[in-house]
C-alpha positions as CSV (number, residue, x, y, z in Angstrom):
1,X,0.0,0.0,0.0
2,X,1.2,3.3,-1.2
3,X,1.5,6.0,1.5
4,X,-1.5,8.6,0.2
5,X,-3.3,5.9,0.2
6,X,-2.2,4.7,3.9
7,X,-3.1,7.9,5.1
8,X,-6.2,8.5,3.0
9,X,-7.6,5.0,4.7
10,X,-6.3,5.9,8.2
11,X,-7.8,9.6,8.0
12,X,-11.3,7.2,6.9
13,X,-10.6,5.6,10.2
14,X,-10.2,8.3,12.0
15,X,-13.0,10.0,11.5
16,X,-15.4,6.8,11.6
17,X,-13.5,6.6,15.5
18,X,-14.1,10.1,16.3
19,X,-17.9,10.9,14.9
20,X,-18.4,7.0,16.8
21,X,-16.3,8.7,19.8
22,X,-18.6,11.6,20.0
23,X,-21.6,9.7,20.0
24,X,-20.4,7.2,22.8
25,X,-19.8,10.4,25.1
26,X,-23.3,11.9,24.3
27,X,-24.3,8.7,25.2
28,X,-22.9,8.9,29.0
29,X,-23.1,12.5,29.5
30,X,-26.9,11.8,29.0
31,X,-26.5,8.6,31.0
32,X,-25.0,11.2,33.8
33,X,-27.4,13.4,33.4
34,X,-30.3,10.8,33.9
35,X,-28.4,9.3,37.2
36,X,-27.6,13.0,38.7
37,X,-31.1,13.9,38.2
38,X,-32.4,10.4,39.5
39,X,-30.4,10.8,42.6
40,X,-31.6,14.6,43.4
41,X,-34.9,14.3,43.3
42,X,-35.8,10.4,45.3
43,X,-36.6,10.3,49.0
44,X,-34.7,7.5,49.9
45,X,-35.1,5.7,53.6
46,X,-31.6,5.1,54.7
47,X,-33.1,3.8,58.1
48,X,-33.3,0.3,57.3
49,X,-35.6,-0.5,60.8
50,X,-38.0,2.5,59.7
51,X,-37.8,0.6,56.2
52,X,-38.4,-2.8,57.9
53,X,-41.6,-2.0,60.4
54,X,-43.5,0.0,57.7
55,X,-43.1,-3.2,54.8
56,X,-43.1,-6.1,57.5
57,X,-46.7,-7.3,57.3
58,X,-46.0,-7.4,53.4
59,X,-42.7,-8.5,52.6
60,X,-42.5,-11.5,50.4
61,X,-40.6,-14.8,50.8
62,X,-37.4,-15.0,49.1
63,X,-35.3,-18.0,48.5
64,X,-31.1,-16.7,48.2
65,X,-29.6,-19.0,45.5
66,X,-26.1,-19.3,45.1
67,X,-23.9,-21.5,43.4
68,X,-20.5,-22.7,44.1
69,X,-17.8,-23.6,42.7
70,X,-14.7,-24.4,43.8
71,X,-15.0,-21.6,46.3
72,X,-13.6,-23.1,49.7
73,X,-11.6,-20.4,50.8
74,X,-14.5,-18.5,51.1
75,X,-17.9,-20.1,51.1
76,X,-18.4,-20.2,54.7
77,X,-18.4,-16.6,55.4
78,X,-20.1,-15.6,52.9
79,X,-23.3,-18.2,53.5
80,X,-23.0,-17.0,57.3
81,X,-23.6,-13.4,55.7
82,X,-26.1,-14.7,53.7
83,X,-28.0,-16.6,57.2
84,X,-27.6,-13.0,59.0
85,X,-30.0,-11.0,56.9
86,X,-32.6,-8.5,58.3
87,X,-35.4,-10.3,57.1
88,X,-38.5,-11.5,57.8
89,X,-39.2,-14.9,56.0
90,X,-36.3,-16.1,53.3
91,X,-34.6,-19.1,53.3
92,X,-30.6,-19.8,51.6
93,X,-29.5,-22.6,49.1
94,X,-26.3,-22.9,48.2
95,X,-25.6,-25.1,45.0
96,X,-22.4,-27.3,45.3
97,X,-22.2,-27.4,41.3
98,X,-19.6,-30.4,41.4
99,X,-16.7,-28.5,43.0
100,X,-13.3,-30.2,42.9
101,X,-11.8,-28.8,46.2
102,X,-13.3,-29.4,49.1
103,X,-16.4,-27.0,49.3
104,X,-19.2,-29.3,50.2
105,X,-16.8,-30.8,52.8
106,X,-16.5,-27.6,54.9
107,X,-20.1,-26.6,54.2
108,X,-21.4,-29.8,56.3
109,X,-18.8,-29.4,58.8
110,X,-19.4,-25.7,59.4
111,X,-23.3,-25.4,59.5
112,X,-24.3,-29.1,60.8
113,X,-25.8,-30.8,58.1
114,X,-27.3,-33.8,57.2
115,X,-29.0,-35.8,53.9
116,X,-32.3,-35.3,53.5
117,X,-33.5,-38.9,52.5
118,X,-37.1,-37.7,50.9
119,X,-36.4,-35.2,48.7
120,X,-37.3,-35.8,45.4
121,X,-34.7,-34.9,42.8
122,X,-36.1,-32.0,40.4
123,X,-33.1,-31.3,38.4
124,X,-31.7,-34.3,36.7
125,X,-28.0,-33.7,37.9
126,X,-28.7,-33.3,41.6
127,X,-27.2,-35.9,43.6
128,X,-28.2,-35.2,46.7
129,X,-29.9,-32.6,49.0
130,X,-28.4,-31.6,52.8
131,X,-30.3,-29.5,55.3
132,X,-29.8,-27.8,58.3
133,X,-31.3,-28.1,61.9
134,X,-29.8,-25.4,63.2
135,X,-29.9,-22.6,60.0
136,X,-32.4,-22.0,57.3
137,X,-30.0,-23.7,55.2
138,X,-30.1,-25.8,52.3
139,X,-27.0,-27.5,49.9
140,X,-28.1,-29.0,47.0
141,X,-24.5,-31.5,45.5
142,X,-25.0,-32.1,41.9
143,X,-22.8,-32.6,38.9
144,X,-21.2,-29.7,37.1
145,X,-23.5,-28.1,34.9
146,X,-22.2,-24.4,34.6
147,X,-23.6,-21.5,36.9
148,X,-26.9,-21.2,34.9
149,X,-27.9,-24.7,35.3
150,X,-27.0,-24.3,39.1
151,X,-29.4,-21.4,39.2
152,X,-32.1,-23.8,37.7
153,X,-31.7,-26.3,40.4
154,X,-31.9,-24.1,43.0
155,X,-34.9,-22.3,41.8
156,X,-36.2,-26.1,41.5
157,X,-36.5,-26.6,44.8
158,X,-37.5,-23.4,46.0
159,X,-41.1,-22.4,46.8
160,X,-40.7,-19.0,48.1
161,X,-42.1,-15.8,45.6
162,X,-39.4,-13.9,45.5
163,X,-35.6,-15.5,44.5
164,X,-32.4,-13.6,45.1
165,X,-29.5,-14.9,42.5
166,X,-26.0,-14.5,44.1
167,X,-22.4,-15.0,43.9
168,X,-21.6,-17.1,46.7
169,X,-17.5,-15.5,47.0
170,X,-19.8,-11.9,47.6
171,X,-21.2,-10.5,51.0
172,X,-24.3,-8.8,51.5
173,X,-24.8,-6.2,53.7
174,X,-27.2,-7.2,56.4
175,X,-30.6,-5.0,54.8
176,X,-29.6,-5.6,51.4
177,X,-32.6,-7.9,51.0
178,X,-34.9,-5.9,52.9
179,X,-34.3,-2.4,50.5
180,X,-33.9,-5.0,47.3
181,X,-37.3,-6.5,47.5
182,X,-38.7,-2.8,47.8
183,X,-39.3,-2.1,44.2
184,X,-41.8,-5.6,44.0
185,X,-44.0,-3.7,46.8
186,X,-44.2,-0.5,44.9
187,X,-45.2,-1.9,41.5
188,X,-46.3,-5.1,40.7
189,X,-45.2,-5.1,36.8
190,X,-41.3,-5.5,38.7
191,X,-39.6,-8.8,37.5
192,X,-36.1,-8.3,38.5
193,X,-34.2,-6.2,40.9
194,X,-30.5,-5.0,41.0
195,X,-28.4,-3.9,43.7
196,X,-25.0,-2.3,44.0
197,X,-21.7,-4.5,43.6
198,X,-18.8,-3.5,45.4
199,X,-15.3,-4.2,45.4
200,X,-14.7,-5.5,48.8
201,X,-10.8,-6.3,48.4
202,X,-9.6,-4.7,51.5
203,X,-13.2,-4.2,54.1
204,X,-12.6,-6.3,57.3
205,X,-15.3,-9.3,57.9
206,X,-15.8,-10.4,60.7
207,X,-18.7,-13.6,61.2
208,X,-19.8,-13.1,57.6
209,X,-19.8,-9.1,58.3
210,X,-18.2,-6.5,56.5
211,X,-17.3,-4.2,59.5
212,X,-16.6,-1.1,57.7
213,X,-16.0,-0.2,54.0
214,X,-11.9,-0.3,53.6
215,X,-10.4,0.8,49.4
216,X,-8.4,-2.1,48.2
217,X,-4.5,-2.0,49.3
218,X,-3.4,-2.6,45.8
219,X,-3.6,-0.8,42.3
220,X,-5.5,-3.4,40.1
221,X,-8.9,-3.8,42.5
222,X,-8.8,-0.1,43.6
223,X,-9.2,0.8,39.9
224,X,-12.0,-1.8,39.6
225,X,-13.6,-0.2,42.1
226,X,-13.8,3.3,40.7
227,X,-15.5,1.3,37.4
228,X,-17.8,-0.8,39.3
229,X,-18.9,2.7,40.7
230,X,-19.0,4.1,37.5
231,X,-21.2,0.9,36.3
232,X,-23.4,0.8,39.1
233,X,-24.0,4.7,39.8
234,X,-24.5,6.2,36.5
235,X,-24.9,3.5,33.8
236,X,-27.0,0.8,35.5
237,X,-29.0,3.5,37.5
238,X,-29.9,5.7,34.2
239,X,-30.7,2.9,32.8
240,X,-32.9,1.6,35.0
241,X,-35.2,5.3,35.1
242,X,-35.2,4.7,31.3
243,X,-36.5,1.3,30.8
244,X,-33.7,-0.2,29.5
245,X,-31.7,-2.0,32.0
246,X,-30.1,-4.7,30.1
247,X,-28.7,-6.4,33.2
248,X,-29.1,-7.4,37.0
249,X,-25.6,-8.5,37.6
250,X,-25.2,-11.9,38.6
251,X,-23.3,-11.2,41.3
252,X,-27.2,-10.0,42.7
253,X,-30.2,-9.8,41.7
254,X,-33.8,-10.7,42.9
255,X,-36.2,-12.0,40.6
256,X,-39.8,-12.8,40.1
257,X,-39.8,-16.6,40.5
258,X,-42.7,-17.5,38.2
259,X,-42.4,-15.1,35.6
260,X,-38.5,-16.2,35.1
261,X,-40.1,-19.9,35.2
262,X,-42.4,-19.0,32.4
263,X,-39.5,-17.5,30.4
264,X,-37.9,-21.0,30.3
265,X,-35.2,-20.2,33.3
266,X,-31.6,-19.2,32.7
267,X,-30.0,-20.7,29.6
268,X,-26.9,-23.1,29.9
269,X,-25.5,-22.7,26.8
270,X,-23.8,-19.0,27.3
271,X,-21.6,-17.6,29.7
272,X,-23.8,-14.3,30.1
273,X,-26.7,-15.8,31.5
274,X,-27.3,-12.8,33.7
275,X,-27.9,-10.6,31.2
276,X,-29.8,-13.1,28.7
277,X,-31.8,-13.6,31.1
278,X,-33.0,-9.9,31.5
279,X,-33.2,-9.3,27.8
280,X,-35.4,-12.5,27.2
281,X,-37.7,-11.1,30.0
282,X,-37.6,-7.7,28.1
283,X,-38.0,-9.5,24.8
284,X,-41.4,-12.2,26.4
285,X,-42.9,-9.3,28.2
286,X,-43.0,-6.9,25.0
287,X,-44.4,-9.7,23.2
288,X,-47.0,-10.7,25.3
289,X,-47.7,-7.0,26.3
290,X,-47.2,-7.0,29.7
291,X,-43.7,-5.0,29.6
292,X,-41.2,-6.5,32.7
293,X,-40.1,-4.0,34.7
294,X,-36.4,-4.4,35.7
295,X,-35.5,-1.7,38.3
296,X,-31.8,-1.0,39.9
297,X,-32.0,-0.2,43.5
298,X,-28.8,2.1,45.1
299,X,-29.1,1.3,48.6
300,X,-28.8,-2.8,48.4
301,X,-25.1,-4.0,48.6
302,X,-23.3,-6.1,47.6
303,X,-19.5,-7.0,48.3
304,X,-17.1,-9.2,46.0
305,X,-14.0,-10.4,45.6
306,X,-12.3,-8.7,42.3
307,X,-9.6,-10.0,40.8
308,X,-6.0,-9.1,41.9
309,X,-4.1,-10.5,38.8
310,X,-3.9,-9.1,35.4
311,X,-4.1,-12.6,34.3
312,X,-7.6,-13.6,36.2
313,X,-8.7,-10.2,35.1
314,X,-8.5,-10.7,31.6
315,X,-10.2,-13.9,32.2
316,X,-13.5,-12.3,33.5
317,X,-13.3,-9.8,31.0
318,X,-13.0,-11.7,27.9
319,X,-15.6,-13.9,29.5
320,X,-18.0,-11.0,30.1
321,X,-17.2,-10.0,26.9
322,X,-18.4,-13.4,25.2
323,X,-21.5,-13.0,27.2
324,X,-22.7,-10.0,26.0
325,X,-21.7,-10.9,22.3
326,X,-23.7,-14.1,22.7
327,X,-27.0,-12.0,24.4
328,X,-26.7,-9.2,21.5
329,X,-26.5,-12.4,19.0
330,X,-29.8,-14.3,20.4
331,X,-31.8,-11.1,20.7
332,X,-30.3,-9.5,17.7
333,X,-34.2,-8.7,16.5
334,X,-34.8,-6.7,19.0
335,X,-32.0,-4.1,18.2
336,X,-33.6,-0.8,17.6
337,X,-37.1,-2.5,17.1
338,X,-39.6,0.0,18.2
339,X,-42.0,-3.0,19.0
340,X,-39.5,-3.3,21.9
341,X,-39.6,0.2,23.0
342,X,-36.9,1.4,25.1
343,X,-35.4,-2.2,26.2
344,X,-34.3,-2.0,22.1
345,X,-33.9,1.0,21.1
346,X,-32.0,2.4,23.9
347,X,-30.8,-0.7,26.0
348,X,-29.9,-3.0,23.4
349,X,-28.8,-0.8,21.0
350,X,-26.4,1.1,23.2
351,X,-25.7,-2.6,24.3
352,X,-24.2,-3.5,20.5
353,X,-22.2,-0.2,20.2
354,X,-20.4,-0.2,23.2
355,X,-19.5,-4.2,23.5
356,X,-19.4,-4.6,19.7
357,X,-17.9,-2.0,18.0
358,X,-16.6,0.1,21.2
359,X,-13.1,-1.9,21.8
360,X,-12.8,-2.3,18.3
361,X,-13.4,1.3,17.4
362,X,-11.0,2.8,20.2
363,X,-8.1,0.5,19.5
364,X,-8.6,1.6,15.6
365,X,-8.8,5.2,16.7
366,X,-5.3,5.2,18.6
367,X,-3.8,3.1,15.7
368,X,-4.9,5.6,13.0
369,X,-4.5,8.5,15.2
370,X,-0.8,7.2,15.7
371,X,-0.2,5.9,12.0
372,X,-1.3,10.0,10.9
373,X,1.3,11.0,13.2
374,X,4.2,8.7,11.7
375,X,3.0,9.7,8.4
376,X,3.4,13.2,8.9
377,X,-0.2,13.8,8.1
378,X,-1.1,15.4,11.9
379,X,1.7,16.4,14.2
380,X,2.3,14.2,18.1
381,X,1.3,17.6,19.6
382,X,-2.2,16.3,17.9
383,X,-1.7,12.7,18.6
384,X,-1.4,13.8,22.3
385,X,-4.1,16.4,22.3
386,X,-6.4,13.8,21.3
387,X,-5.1,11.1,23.5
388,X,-5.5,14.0,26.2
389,X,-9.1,14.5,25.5
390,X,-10.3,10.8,25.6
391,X,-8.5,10.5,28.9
392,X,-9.8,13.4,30.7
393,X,-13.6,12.3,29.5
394,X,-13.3,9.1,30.8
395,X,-11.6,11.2,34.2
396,X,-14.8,13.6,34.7
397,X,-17.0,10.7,34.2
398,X,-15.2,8.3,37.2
399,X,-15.0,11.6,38.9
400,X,-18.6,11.9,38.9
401,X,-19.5,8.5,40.1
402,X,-17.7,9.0,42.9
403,X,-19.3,12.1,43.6
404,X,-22.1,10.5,43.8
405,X,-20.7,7.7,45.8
406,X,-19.7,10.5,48.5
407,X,-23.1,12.0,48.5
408,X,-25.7,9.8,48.0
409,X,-24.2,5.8,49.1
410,X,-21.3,7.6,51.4
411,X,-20.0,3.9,52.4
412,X,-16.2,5.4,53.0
413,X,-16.3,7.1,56.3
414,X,-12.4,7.8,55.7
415,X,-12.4,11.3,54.2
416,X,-9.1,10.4,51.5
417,X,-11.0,7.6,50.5
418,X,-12.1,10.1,47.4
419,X,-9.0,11.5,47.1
420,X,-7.6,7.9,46.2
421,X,-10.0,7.2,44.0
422,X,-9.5,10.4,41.9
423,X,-6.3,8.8,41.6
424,X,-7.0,5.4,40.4
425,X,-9.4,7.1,38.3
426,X,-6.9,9.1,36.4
427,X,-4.2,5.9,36.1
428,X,-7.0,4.1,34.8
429,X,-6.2,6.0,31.6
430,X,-2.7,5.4,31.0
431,X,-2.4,1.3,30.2
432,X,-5.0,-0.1,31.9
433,X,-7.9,1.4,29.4
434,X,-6.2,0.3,26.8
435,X,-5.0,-3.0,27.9
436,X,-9.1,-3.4,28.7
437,X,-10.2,-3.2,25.5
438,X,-7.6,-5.3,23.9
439,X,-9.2,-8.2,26.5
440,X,-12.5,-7.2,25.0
441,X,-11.3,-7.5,21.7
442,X,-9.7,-11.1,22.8
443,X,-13.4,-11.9,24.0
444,X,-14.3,-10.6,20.3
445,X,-12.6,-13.5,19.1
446,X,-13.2,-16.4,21.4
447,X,-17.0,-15.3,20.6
448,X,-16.2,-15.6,16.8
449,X,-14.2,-19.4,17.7
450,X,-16.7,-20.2,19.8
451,X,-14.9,-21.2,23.1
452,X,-17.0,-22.6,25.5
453,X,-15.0,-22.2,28.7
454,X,-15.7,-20.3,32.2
455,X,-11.9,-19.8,32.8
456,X,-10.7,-20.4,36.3
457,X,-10.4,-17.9,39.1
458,X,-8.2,-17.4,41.9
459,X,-10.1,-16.6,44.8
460,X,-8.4,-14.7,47.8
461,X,-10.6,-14.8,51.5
462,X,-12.4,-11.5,52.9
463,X,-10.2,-9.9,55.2
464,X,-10.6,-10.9,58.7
């Protein structure tokens, strides 16, 4: 290739990236806008007892689900969080999806349990069913079927109205139940509930506690938590006032049990069965006009372990990555559909440009932007300037989520605690951004080869 023509094709480039560039920070200055507003004008009840006496006589059952794997080093505190809830009637079932360390082992040590010889099998790979005495506890042992078939056996035994889907490495804060099943009371169209996931790397536990909300020691989670932040405060939260919440993290989420029932359950043949799910429910609900109502609640958290090496990291991105691919790919109809209202026009439209063409179009945009400046054809004081703008966008927007954090959540009672995350939020942009979307892109192509896998995970215990 000729060099006019190399710069003639990365000058195309570059201006595809940057009229796609512009677009994608409309998008989340409006998504910010939405959030800000959102936040300023609810009455939220931070007194959780105040909460709790005026919803007692109504509050629905709820059955917490969550599946295990190979997740010994922290199981037990996190079911002991899950058994110290301020509510009224739920019950916990943990899914021992055929771990290979010994999870099951210290599970019927730790909470005294014993086979329940009657049960019925309802799932065709449970092998057995354990019970509790002492807790409202229940471990259901089958064969490994991936988390979504977990989630199917565990919603096969259940019987309460209400299920809550959760990660059993995470911690829930002892009313997250209580302000997550809030939005069911208020309007009966809800189907599905999402709370705030934390980055918990760092917070001392004690009993299945988090005692107080700590930043991650090292670089990689602190940074995760300034985009888990950005995730949860502005995205998931505009969102959610716009009808088009796309997802209810499976790290937690409480659902409708029959209505996820009638929509066939969680699929086992993806790796983003969190987000299927809530697009299906979109997608059934449109189409049997009686639109599902997915709502994202601030207040409820949740704590989880994030990943602490680069190499588990890219692991859960390019997994998330294949996830959202294969959602996008299963419910391609309903991009920018108006029959679909705002769940595909907005939510799964928005949903394609950002996880399809968004790591592919920034990763063209610096290697245009950068072959222009070797060319001759724009000068590095350009290169830069344009590097400069991309970085300080992304800045102001992590700057605002913690904003928010300190004025509306305020879980940090240590007053640098923003101060640090300004920081990460500004390294962020020099290599870890960029190294980001090249996992994505990495996703990109496991999608297009088809790779099955979960990918394994290091898990390090809760601080104690």
């Amino acid at each position: 290739m000729t060099e006019p023509s190399l710069i003639f094709w990365a000058e195309c480039v570059a201006w595809a990236v940057l009229i796609s560039g512009m677009v994608h920070a409309a998008l989340y200055a409006f998504l910010l806008l939405v959030a800000a507003t959102g936040f300023f004008e609810r009455t939220s009840e931070r007194d959780s007892t105040r909460l709790a006496r005026k919803q007692d006589a109504d509050l629905p059952t709820v059955s917490i689900i969550a599946p295990a794997f190979n997740e010994v080093e922290t199981v037990v505190d996190s079911v002991r969080a899950l058994l110290r809830q301020h509510y009224r009637d739920y019950e916990v079932i943990v899914v021992n999806d055929g771990s290979t360390d010994a999870t099951l082992e210290v599970l019927l040590d730790a909470f005294d349990l014993h086979r329940r010889v009657d049960q019925v099998p309802t799932h065709p790979l449970i092998r057995a069913v354990f019970v509790s005495d002492v807790y409202g506890l229940t471990v259901i042992d089958k064969a490994n079927g991936g988390k979504g078939d977990a989630l199917n056996a565990g919603i096969s035994i259940a019987t309460s109205k209400l299920f809550c889907a959760i990660d059993v490495d995470s911690v829930l804060e002892p009313d997250a139940l209580l302000r997550a099943v809030r939005p069911f009371l208020d309007d009966s169209r809800t189907v599905a509930v999402a709370g705030t996931v934390r980055v918990g790397n760092g917070c001392p536990m004690r009993k299945g506690h988090v005692l107080h909300a700590e930043l991650p020691r090292q670089l990689l989670p602190l940074i995760q938590t300034v985009e888990y932040l950005r995730a949860f405060l502005i995205a998931r939260y505009a969102w959610s006032r716009l009808g088009a919440l796309m997802i209810v993290s499976g790290a937690f989420g409480v659902f409708d049990r029959e209505r996820v029932l009638a929509a066939g359950g969680y699929r086992t043949d993806t790796v983003g069965e969190d987000a299927e799910l809530i697009v299906r429910l979109h997608r059934i609900g449109r189409d049997e006009k009686r639109p599902a109502l997915i709502r994202f609640v601030p207040e409820p958290v949740c704590w989880t372990q994030a990943p602490t090496r680069l190499r588990d990291l890219s692991t859960q991105r390019r997994r998330w990555q294949r996830g959202a691919l294969e959602t996008i790919s299963l419910h391609r109809q309903m991009i920018i559909n108006p029959r679909y209202g705002n769940a595909g026009w907005l939510g799964l439209g928005s949903m394609a440009l950002i996880d399809v063409l968004g790591p592919a179009l920034e990763v063209a945009g610096y290697l245009a932007a950068f072959v222009l400046a070797v060319l001759g054809a724009i000068s590095w004081s350009i290169f830069f300037a344009l590097f400069a703008v991309v970085s300080a966008f992304g800045f102001l927007l992590s700057a605002a989520a913690i904003a928010l954090e300190e004025v509306e959540i305020r879980r940090f009672s240590d007053r640098s605690a923003s101060l640090q995350l300004l920081g990460a939020a500004f390294i962020e942009n020099f290599g870890y951004r960029q190294i980001s979307n090249l996992w994505r892109l990495h996703g990109c192509w496991d999608h297009l080869r088809k790779h099955r896998g979960w990918g394994q995970m290091t898990r390090a215990p809760f601080a104690t």
